[in-house]
N, CA, C and O atoms as a Tinker XYZ file with bonds, in Angstrom:
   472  protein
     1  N    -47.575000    5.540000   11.997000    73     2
     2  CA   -46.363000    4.845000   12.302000    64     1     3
     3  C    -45.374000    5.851000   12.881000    63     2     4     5
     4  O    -44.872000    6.543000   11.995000    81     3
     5  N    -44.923000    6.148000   14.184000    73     3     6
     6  CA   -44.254000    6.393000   14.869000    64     5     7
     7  C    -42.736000    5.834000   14.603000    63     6     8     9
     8  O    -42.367000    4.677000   14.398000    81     7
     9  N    -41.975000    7.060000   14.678000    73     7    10
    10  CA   -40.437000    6.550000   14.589000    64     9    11
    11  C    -39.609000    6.795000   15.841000    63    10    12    13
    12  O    -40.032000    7.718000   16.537000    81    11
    13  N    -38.471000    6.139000   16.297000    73    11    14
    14  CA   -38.126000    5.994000   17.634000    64    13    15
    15  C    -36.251000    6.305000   17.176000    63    14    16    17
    16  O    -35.630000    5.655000   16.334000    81    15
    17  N    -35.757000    7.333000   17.923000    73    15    18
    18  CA   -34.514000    7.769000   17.641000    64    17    19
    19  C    -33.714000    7.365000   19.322000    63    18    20    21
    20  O    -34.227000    7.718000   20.383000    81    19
    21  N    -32.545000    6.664000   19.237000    73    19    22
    22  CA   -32.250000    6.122000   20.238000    64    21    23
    23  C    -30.666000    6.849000   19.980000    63    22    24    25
    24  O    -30.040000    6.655000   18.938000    81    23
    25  N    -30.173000    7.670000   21.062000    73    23    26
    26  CA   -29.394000    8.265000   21.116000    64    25    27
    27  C    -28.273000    7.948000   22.271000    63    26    28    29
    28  O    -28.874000    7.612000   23.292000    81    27
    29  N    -27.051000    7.939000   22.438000    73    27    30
    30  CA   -26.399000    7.134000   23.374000    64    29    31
    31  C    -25.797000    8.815000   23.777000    63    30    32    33
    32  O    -25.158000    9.572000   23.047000    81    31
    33  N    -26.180000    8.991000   24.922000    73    31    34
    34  CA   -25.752000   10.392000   25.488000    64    33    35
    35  C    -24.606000   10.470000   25.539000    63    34    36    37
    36  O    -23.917000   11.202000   24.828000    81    35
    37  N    -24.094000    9.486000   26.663000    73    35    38
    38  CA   -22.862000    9.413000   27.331000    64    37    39
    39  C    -22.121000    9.143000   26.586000    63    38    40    41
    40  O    -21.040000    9.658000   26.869000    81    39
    41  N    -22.076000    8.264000   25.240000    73    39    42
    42  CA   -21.075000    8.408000   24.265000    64    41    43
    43  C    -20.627000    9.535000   23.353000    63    42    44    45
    44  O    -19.529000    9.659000   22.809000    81    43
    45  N    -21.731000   10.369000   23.287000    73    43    46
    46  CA   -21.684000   11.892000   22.419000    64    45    47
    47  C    -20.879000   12.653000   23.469000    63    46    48    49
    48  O    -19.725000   12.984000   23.195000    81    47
    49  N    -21.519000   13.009000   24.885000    73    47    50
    50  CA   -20.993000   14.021000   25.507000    64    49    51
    51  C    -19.458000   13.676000   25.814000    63    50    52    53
    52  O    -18.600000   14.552000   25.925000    81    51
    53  N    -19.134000   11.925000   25.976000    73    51    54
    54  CA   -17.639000   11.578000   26.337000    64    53    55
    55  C    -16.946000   12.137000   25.037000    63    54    56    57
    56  O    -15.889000   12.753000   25.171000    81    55
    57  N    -17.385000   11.989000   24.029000    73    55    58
    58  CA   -16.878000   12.478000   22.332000    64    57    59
    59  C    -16.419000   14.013000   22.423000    63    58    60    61
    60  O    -15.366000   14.379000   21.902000    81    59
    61  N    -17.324000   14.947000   23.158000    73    59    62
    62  CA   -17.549000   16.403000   23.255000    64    61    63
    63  C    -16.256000   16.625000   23.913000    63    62    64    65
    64  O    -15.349000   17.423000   23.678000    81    63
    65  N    -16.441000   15.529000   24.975000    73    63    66
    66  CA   -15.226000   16.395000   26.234000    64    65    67
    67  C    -14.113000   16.426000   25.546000    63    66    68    69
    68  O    -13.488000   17.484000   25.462000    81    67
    69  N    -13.574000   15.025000   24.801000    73    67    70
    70  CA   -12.412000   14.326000   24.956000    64    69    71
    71  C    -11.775000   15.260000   23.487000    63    70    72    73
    72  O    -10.571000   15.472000   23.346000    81    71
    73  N    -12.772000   15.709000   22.546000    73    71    74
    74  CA   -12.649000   16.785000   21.710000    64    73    75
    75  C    -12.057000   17.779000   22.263000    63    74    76    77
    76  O    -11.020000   18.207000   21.758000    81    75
    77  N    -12.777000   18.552000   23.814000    73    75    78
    78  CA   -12.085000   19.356000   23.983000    64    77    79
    79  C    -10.524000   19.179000   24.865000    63    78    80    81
    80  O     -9.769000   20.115000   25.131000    81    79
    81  N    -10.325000   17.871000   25.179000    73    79    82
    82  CA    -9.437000   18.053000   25.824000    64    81    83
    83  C     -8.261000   17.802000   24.740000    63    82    84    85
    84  O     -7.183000   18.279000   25.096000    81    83
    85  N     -8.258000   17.385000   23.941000    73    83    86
    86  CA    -7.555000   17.164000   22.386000    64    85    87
    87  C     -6.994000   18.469000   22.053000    63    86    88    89
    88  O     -5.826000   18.801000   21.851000    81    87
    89  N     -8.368000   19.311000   22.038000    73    87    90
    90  CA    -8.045000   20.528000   21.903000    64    89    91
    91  C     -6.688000   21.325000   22.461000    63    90    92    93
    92  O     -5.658000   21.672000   21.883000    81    91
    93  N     -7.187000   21.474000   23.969000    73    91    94
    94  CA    -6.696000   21.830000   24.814000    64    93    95
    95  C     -4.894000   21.471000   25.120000    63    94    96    97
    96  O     -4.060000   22.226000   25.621000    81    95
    97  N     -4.743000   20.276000   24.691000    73    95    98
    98  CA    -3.600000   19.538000   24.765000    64    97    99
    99  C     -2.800000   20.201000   23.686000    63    98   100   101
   100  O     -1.719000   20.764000   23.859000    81    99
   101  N     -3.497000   20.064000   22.466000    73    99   102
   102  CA    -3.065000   20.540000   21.326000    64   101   103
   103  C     -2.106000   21.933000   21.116000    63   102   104   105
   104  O     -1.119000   22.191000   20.428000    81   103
   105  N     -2.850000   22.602000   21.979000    73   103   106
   106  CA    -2.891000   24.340000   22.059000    64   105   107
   107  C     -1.654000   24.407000   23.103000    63   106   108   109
   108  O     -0.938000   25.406000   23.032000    81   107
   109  N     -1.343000   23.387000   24.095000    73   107   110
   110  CA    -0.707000   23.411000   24.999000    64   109   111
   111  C      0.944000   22.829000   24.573000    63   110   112   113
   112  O      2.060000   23.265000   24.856000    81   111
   113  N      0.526000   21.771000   23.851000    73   111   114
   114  CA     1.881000   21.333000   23.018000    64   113   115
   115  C      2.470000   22.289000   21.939000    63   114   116   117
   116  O      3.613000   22.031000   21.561000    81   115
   117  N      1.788000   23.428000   21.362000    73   115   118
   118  CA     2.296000   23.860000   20.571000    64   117   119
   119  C      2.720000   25.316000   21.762000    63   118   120   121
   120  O      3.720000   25.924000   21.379000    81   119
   121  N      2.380000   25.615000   22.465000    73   119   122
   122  CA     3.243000   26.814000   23.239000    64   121   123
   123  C      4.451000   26.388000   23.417000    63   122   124   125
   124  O      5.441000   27.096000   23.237000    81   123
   125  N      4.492000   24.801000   23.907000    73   123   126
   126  CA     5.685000   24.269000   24.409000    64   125   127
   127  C      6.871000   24.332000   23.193000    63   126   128   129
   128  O      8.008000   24.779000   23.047000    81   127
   129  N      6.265000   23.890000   22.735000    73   127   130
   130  CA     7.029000   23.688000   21.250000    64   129   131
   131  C      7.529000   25.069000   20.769000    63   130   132   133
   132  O      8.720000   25.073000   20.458000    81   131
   133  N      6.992000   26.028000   20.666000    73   131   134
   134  CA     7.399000   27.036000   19.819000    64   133   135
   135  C      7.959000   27.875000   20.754000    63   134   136   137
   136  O      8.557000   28.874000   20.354000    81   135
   137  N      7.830000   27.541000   22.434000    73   135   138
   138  CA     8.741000   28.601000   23.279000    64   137   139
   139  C      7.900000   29.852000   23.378000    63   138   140   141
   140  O      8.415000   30.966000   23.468000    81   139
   141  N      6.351000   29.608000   23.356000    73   139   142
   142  CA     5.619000   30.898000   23.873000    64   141   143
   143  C      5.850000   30.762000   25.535000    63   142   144   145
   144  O      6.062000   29.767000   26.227000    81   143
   145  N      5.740000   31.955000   25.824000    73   143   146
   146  CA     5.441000   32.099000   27.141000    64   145   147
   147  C      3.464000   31.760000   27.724000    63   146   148   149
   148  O      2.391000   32.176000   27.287000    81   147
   149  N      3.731000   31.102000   28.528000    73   147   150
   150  CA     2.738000   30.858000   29.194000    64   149   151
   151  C      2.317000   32.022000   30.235000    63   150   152   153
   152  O      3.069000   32.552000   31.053000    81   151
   153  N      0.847000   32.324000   30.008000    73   151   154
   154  CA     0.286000   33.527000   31.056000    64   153   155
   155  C      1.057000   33.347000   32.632000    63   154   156   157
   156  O      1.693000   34.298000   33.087000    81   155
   157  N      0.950000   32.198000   33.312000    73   155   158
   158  CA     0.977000   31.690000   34.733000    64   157   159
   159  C      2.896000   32.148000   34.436000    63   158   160   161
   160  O      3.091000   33.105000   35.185000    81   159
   161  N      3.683000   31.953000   33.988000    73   159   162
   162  CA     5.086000   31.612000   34.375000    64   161   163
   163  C      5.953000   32.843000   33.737000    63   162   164   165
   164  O      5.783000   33.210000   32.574000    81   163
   165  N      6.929000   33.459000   34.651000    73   163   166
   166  CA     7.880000   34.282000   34.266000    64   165   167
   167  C      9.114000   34.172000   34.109000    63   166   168   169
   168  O      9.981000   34.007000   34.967000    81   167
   169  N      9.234000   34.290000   32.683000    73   167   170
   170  CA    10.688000   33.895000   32.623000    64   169   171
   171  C     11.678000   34.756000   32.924000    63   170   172   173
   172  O     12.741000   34.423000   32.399000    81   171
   173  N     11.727000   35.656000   33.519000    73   171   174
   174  CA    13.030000   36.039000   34.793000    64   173   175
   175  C     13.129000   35.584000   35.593000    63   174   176   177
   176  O     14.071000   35.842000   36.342000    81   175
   177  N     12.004000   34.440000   35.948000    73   175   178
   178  CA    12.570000   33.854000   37.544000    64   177   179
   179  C     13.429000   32.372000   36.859000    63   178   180   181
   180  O     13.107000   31.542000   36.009000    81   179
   181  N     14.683000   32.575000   37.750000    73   179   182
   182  CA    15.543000   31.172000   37.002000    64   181   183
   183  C     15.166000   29.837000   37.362000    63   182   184   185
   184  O     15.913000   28.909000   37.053000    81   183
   185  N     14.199000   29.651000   37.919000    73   183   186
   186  CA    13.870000   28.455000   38.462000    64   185   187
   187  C     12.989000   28.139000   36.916000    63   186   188   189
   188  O     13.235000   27.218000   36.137000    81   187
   189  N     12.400000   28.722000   36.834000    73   187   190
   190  CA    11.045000   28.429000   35.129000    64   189   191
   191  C     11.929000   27.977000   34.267000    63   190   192   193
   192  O     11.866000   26.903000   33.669000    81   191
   193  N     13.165000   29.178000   34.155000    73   191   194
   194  CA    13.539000   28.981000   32.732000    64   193   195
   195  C     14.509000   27.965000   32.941000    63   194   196   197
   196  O     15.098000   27.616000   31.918000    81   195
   197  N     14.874000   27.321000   34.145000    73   195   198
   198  CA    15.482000   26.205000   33.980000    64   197   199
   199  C     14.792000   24.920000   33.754000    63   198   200   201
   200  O     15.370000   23.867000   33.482000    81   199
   201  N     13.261000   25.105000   33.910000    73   199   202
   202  CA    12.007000   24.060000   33.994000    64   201   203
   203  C     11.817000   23.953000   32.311000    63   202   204   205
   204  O     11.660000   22.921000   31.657000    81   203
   205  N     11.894000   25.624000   31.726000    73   203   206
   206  CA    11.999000   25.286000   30.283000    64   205   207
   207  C     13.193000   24.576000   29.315000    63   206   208   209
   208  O     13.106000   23.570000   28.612000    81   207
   209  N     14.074000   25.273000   29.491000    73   207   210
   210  CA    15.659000   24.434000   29.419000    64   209   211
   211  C     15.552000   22.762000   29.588000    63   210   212   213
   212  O     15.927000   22.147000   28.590000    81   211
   213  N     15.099000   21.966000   30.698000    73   211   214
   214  CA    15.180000   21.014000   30.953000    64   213   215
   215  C     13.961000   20.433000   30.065000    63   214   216   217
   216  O     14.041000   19.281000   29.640000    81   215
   217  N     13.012000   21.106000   29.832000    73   215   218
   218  CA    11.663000   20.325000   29.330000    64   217   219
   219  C     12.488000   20.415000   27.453000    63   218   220   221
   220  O     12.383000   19.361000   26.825000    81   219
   221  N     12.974000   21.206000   26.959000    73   219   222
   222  CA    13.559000   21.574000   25.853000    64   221   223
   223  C     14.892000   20.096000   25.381000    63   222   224   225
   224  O     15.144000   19.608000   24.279000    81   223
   225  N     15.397000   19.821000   26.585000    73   223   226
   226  CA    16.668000   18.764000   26.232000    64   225   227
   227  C     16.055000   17.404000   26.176000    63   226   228   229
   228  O     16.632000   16.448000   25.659000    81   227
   229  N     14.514000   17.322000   26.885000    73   227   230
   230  CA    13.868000   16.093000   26.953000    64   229   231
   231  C     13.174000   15.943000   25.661000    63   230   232   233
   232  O     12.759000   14.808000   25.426000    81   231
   233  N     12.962000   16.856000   24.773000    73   231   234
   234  CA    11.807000   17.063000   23.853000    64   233   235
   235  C     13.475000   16.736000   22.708000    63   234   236   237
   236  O     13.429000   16.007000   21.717000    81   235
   237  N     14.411000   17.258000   23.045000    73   235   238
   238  CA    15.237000   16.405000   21.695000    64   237   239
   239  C     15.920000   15.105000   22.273000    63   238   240   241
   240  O     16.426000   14.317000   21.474000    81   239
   241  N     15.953000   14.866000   23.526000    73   239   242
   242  CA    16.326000   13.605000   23.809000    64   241   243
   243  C     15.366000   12.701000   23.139000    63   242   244   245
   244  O     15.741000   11.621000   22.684000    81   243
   245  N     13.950000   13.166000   23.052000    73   243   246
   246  CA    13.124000   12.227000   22.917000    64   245   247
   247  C     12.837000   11.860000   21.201000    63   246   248   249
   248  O     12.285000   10.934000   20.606000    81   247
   249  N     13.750000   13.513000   20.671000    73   247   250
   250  CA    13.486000   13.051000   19.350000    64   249   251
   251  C     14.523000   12.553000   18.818000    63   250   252   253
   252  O     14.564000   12.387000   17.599000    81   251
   253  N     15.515000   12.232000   19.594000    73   251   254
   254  CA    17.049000   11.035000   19.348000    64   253   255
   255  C     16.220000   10.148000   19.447000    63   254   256   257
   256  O     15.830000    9.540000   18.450000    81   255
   257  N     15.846000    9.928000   20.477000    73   255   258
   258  CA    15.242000    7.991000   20.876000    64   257   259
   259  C     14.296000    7.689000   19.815000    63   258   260   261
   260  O     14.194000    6.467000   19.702000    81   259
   261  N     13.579000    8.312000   19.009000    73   259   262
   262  CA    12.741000    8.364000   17.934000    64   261   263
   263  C     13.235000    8.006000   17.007000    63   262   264   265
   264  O     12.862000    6.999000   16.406000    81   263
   265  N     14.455000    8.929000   16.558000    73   263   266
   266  CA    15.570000    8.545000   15.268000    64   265   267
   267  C     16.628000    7.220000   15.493000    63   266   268   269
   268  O     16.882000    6.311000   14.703000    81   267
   269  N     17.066000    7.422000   16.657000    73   267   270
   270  CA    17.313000    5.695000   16.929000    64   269   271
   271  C     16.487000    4.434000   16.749000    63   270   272   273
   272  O     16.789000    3.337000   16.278000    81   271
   273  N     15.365000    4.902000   17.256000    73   271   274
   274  CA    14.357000    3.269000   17.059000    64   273   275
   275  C     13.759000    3.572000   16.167000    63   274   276   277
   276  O     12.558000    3.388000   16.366000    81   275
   277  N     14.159000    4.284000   14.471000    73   275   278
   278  CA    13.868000    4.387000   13.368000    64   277   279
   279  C     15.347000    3.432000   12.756000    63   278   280   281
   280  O     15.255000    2.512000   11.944000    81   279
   281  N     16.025000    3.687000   13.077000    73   279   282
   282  CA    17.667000    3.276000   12.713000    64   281   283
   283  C     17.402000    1.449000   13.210000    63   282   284   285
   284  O     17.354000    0.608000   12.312000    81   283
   285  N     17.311000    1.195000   14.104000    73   283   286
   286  CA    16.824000    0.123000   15.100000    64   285   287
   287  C     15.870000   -0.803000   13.762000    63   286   288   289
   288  O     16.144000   -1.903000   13.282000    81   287
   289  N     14.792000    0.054000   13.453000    73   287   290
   290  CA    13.662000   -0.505000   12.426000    64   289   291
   291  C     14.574000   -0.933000   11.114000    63   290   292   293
   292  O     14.392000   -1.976000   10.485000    81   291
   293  N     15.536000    0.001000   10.826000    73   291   294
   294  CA    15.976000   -0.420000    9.618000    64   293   295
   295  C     17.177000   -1.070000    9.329000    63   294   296   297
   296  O     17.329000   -1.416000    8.158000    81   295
   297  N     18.279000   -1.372000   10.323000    73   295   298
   298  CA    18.672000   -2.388000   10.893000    64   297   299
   299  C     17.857000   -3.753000   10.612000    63   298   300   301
   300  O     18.262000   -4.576000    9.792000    81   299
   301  N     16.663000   -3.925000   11.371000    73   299   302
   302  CA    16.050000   -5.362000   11.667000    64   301   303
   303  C     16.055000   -5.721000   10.200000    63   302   304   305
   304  O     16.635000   -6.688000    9.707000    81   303
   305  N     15.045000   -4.452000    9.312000    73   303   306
   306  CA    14.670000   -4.922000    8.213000    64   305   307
   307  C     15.920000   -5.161000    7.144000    63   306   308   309
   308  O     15.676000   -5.532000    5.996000    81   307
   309  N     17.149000   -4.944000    7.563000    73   307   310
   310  CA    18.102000   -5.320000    6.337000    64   309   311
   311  C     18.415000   -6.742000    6.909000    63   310   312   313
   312  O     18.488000   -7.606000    6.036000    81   311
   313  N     18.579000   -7.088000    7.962000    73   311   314
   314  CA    18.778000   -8.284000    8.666000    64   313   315
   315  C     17.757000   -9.613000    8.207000    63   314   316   317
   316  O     17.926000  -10.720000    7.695000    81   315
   317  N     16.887000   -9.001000    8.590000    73   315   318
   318  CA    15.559000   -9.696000    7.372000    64   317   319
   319  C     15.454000  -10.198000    6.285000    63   318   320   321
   320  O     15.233000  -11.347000    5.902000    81   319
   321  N     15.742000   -8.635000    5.474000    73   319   322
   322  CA    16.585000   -9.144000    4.065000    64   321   323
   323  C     17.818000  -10.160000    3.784000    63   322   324   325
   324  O     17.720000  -10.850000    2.769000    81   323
   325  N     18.922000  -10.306000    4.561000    73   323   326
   326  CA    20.046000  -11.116000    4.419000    64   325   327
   327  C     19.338000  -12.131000    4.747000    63   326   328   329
   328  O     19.089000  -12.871000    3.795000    81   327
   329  N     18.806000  -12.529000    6.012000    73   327   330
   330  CA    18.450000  -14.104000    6.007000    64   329   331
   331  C     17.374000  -14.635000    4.908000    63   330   332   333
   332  O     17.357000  -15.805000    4.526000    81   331
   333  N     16.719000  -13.899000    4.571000    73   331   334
   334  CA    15.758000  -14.229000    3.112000    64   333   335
   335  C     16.465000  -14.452000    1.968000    63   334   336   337
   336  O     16.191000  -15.316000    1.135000    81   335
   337  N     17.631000  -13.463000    1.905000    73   335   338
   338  CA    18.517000  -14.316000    0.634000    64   337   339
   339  C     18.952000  -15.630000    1.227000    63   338   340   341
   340  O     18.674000  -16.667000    0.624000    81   339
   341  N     19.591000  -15.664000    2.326000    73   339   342
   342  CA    20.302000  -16.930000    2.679000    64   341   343
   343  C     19.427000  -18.205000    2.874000    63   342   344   345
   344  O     19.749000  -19.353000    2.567000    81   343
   345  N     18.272000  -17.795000    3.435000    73   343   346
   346  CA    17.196000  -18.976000    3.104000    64   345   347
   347  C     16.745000  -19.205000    1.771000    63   346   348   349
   348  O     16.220000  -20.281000    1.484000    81   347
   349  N     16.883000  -18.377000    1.000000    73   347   350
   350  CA    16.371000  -18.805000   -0.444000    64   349   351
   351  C     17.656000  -19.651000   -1.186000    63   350   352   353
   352  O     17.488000  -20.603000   -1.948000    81   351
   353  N     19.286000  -18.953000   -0.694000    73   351   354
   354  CA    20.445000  -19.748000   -1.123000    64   353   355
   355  C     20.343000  -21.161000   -0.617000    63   354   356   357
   356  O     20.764000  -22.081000   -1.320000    81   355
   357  N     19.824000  -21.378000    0.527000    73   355   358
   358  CA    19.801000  -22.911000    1.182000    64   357   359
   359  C     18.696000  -23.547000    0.736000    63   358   360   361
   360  O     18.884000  -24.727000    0.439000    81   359
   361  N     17.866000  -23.229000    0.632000    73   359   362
   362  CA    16.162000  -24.102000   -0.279000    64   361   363
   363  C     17.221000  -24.643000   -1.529000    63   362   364   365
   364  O     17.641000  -25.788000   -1.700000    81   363
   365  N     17.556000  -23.155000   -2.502000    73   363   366
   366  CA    18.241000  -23.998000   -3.878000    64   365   367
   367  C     19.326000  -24.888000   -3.790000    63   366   368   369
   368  O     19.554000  -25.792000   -4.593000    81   367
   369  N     20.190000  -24.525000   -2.490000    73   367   370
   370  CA    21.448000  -25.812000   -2.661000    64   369   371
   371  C     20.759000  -27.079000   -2.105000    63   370   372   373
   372  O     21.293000  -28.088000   -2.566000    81   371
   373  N     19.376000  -27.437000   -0.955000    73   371   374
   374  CA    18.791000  -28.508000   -0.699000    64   373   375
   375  C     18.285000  -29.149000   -2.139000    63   374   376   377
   376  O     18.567000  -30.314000   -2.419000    81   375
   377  N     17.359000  -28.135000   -3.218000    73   375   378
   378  CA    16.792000  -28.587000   -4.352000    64   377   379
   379  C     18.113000  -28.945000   -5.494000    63   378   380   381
   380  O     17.752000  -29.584000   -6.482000    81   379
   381  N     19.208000  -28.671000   -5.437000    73   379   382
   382  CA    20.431000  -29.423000   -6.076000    64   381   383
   383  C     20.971000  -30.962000   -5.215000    63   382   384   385
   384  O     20.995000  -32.126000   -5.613000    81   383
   385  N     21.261000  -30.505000   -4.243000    73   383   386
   386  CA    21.373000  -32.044000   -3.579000    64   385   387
   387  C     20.461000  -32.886000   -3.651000    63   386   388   389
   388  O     21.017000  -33.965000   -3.858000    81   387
   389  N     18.993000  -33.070000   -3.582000    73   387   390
   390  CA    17.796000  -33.771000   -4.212000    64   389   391
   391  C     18.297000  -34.363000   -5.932000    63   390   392   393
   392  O     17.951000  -35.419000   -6.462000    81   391
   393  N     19.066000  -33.441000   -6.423000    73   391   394
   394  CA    18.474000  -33.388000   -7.704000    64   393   395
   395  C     19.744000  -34.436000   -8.204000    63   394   396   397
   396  O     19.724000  -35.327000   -9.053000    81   395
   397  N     20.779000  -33.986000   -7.377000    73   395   398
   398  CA    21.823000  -34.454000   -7.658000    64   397   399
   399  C     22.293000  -36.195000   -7.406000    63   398   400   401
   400  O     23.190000  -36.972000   -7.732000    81   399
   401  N     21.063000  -36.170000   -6.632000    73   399   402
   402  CA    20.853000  -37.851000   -5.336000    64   401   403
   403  C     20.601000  -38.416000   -6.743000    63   402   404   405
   404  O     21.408000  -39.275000   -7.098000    81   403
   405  N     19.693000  -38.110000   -7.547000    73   403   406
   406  CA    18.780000  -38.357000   -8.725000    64   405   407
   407  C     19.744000  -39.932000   -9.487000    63   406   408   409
   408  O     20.604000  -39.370000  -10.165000    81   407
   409  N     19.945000  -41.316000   -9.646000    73   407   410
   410  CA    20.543000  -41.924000  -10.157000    64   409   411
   411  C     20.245000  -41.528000  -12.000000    63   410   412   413
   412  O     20.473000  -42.472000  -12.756000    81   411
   413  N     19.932000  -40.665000  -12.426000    73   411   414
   414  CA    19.492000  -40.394000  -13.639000    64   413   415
   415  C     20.623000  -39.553000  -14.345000    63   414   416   417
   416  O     20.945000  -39.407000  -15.524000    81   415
   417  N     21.138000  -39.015000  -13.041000    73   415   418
   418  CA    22.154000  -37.636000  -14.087000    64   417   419
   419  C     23.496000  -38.567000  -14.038000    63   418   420   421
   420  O     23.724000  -39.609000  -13.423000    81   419
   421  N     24.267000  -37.812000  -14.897000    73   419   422
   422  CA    25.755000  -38.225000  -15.146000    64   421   423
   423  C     26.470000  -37.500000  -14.138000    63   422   424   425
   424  O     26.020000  -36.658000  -13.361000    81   423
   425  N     28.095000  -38.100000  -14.291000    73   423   426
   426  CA    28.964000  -37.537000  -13.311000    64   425   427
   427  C     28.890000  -35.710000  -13.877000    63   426   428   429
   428  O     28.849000  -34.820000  -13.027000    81   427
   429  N     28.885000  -35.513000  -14.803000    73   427   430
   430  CA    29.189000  -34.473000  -15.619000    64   429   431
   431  C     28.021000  -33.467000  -15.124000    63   430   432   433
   432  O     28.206000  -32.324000  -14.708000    81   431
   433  N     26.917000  -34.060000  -15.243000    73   431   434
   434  CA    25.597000  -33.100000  -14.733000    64   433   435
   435  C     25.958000  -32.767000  -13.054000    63   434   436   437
   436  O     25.820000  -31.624000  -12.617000    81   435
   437  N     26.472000  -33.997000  -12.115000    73   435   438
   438  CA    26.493000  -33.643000  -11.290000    64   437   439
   439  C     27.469000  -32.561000  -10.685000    63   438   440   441
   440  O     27.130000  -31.823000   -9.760000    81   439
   441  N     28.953000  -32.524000  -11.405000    73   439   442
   442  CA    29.860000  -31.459000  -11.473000    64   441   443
   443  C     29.218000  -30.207000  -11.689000    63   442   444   445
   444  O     29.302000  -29.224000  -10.953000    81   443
   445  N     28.619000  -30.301000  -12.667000    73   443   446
   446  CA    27.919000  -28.628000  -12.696000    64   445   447
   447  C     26.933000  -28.336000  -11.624000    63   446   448   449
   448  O     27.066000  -27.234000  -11.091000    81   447
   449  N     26.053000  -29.032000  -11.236000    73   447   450
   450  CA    25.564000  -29.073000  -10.242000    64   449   451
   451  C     26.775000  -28.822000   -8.684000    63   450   452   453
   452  O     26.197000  -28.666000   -7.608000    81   451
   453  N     27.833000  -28.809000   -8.676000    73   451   454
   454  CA    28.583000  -29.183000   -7.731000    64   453   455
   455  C     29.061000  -27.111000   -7.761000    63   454   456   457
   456  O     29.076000  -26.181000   -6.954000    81   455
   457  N     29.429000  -27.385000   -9.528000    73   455   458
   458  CA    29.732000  -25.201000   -9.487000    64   457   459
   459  C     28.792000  -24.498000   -9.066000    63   458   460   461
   460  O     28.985000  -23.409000   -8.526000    81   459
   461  N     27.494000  -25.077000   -9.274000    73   459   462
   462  CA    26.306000  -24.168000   -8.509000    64   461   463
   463  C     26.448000  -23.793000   -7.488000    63   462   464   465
   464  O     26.506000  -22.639000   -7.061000    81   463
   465  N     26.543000  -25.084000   -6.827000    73   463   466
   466  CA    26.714000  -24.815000   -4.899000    64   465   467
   467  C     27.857000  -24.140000   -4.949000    63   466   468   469
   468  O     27.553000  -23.048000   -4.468000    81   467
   469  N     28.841000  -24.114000   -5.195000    73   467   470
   470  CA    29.663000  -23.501000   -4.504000    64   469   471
   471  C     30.307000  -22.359000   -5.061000    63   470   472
   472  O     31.130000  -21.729000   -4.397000    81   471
């Protein structure tokens, strides 16, 4: 009995590359980040270090717009919260007016019923 191993190339080697380009990216974001100098670029020429400067105000612009549409998130979710109380306040004043329709209760039940709501 013969066994048969079926191997999908092109999905391993696309896995290999995309590993290394992960890599590569990786290694590349953290020069940026930490303000190494890159082999290719000299920073005495003012044209670079204004390329760095500018890449530097985008990298905290971008981490404002981050902390804003974190602020943004928690905003919605208190907003959320208020209408969930206020829908739960309107279910119970609908389930008092039901209750209150009721020809069963007294004027007296319905007065207290009346301090609820309001």
């Amino acid at each position: 009995m013969s066994m048969i191993m079926n191997h999908d190339m092109t999905s391993i080697m696309g896995q290999r590359i995309m590993n290394k380009n992960s890599l590569a990216m990786k290694r590349s974001l953290e020069k940026l980040s930490t303000g190494l100098r890159t082999q290719i670029a000299d920073l005495d020429n003012t044209a670079e270090l204004a390329i760095g400067e500018v890449m530097r105000s985008r990298i905290y612009g971008m981490e404002k717009a981050l902390n804003n549409s974190q602020d943004g998130v928690s905003l919605i979710q208190t907003a959320v919260g208020g209408l969930s109380q206020t829908q739960s306040m309107m279910n119970r004043m609908r389930e008092l007016a039901v209750q209150a329709a009721d020809d069963t209760l007294t004027q007296q039940d319905r007065s207290y019923i009346q301090v609820e709501i309001n």
